[in-house]
C-alpha positions in Angstrom: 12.5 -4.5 -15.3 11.1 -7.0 -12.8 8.9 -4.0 -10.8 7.4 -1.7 -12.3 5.9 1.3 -10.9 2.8 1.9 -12.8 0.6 0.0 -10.6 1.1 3.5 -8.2 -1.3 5.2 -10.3 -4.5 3.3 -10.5 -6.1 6.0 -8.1 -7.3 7.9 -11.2 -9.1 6.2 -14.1 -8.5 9.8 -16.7 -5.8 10.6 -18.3 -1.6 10.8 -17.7 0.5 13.0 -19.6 4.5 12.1 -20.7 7.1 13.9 -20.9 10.4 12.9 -22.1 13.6 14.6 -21.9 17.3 14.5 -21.6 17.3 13.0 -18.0 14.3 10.3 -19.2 10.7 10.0 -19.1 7.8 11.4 -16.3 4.8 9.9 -16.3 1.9 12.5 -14.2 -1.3 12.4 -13.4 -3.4 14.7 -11.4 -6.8 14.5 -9.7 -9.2 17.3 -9.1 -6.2 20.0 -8.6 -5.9 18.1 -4.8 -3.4 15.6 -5.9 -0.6 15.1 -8.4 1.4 11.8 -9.1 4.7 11.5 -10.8 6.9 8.8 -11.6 10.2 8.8 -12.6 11.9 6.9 -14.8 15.5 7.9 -14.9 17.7 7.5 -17.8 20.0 5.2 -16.2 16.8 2.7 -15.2 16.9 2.0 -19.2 19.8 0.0 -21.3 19.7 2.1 -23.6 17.9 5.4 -24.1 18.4 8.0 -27.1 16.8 11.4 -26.9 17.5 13.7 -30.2 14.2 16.2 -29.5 15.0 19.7 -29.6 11.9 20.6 -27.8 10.4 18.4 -24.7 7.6 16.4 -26.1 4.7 16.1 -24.3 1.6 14.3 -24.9 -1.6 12.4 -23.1 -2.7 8.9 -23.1 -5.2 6.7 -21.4 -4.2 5.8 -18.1 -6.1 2.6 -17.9 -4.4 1.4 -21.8 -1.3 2.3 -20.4 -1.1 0.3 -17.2 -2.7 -2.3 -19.4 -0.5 -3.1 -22.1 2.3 -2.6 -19.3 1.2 -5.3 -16.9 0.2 -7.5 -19.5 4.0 -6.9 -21.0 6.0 -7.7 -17.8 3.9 -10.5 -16.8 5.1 -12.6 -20.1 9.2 -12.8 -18.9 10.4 -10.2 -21.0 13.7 -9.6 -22.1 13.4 -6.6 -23.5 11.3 -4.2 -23.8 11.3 -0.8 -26.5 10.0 1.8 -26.1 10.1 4.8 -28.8 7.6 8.1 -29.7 6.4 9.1 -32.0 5.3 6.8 -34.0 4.4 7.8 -37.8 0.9 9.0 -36.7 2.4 10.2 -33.2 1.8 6.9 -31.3 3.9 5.8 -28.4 5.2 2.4 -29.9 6.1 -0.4 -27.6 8.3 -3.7 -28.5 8.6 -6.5 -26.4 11.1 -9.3 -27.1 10.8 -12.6 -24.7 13.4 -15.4 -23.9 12.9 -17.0 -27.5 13.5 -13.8 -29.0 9.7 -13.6 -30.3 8.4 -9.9 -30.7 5.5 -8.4 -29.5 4.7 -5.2 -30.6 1.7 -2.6 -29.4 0.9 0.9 -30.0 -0.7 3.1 -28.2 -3.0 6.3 -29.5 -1.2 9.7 -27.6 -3.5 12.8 -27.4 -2.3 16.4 -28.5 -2.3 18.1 -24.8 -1.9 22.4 -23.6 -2.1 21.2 -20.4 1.2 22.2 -18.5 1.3 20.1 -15.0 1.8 22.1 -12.2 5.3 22.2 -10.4 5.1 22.0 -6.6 7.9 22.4 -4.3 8.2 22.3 -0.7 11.6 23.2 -0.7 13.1 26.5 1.2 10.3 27.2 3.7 12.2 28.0 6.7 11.4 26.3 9.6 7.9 25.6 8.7 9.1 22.4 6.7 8.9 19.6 8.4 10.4 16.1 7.1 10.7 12.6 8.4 10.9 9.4 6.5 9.5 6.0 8.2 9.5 2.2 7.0 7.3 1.9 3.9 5.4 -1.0 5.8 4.9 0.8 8.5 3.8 4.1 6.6 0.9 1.7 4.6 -0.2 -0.7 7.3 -1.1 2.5 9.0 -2.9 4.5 6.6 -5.0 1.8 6.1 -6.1 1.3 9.7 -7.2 5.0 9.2 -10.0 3.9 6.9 -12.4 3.1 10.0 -12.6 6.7 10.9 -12.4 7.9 7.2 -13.5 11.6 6.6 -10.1 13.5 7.1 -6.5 13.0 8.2 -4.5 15.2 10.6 -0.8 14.8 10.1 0.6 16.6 13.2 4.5 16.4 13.7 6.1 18.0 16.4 9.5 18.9 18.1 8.7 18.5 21.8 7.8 15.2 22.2 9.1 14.7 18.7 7.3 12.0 16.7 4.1 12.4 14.5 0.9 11.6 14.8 -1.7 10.6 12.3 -5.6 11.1 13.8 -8.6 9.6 11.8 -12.1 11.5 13.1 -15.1 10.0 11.8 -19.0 8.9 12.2 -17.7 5.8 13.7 -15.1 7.2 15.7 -11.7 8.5 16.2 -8.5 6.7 16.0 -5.1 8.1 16.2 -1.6 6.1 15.7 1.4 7.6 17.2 4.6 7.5 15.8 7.6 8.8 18.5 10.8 9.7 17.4 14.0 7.6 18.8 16.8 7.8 17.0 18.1 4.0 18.2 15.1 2.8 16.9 15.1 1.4 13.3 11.6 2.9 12.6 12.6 6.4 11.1 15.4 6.8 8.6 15.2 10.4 8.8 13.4 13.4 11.4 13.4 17.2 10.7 11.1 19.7 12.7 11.8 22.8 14.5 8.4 23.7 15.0 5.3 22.0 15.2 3.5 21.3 12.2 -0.4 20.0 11.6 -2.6 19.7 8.9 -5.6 17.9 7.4 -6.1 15.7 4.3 -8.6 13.6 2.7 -8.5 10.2 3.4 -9.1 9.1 -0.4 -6.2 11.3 -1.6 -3.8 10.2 1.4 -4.5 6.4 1.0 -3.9 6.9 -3.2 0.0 7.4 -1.5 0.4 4.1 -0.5 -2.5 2.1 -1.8 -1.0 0.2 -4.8 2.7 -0.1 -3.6 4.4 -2.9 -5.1 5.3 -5.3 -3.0 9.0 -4.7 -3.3 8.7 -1.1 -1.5 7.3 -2.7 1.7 9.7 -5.8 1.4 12.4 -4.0 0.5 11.1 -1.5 3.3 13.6 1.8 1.6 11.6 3.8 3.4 9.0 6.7 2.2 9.9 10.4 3.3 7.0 12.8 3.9 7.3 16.1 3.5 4.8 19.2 5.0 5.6 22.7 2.9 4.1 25.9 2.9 0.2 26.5 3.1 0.5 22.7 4.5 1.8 21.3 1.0 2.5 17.1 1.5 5.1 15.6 -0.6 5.2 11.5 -0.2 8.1 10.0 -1.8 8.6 6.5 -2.3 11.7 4.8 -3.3 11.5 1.8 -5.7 14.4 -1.0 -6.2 14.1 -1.9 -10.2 16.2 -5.3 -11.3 16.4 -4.8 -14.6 16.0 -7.9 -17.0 19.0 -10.3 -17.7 20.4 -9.6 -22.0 23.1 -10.9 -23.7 24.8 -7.9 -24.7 24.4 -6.9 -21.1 27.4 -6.3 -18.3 27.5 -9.3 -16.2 28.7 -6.8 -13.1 25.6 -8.0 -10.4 26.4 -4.1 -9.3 24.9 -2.9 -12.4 21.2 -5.0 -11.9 19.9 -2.9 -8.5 18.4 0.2 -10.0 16.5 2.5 -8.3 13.5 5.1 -9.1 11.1 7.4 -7.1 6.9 8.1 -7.2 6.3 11.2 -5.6 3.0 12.5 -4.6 1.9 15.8 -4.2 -1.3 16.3 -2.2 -3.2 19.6 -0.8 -4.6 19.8 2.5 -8.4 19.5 3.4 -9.6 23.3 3.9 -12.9 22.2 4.7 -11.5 20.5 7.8 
């Protein structure tokens, strides 16, 4: 794959946990109970992928080894890379063949885990869900102008004037970026709100949303859909083109290079604001 998505989850320097299945692998991390991070990595995003488990496996490793042995694999032209668990002492094995067809193998030391990663929805709450999805670009460039103010977020999007607005208050100041809604205008992809909706968030946790986005999400500019739930419940979803990596034994059909996966984030709101 020419992008990969595990730069998305630098935020966090402690463990992820896997889990592979039928419909392909999930990588999740979660910070403090505040804010949860999944990718996905579909089945179709792979060549080839072979799943014969009768039970879902799960199982931590280190974060930091992981996006390490990662970056340091698709920065070398790969061809191909394997990926297969367990291993005979439960590791998660990793092959990497290049252009002259020289292997590179790692392994990586998997941890026994109980932990069961919570599952968030903000899915069938009536008209207290509120949805609209922007231009990645646009999304980042301005939660990142939020860092003056720091301190906590208000995400306040409304029916009447419909837009949303994002309002930084802080010891330096205030600052508030305004986003009206115009369906001519290219800006939003998508706007749902029947009533309005506002909540607060930590700065640290809502910048960990868009903080490390590759570069092809804000080129590519899919957009990112946000998404306020019950109890005030954010869901950020990014959408990620993946070209995967050009192989012999491959269909030539250019329709069959443009892949695409998702990161979603799933972050509570601030109660002490």
């Amino acid at each position: 794959m020419e992008e990969t998505t595990e730069s998305f989850l630098l935020f966090t320097p402690q463990d992820a946990i896997c889990e592979v299945s039928e419909h392909g692998l999930v990588i999740i991390v979660e910070e403090w109970g505040c804010l949860q991070a999944r990718v996905y990595y579909r089945k179709e995003l792979f060549v080839s992928y072979e799943y014969s488990a009768e039970s879902r496996p799960r199982f931590g490793v280190s974060l930091g080894l992981l996006v390490d042995t990662l970056s340091t694999f698709s920065s070398t032209g790969t061809t191909g890379l394997e990926l297969s668990y367990p291993g005979s002492d439960m590791q998660l094995l990793l092959k990497l063949t290049d252009a002259d067809n020289t292997c590179i193998y790692a392994e990586i030391r998997t941890k026994v885990t109980d932990t069961v990663p919570k599952e968030y929805s903000v899915d069938g709450d009536g008209g207290r869900r509120a949805v609209f999805a922007v231009k990645s670009a646009a999304l980042k460039e301005a939660i990142d102008d939020l860092e003056w103010p720091g301190s906590s977020i208000s995400i306040t999007i409304s029916p009447d004037p419909a837009g949303v607005i994002l309002r930084g208050e802080g010891h330096h100041g205030d600052l508030q970026i305004d986003f009206p809604y115009d369906a001519h205008n290219e800006l939003f992809a998508a706007f749902q709100c029947q009533s309005e909706v506002s909540y607060s968030y930590k700065y640290k946790f809502l910048r960990a949303t868009t903080a490390n986005v590759p570069n092809s999400v804000t080129k590519d500019n899919r957009g990112s859909k946000l998404t306020i739930g019950a109890g005030g419940l954010l869901k950020v979803q990014h959408l990620i083109s993946l070209r995967q990596a050009q192989q012999h034994n491959m269909d030539p059909n250019p329709t069959q290079q443009g892949r695409v996966s998702y990161v979603e984030f799933y972050l509570m709101p601030d109660e002490e604001a």
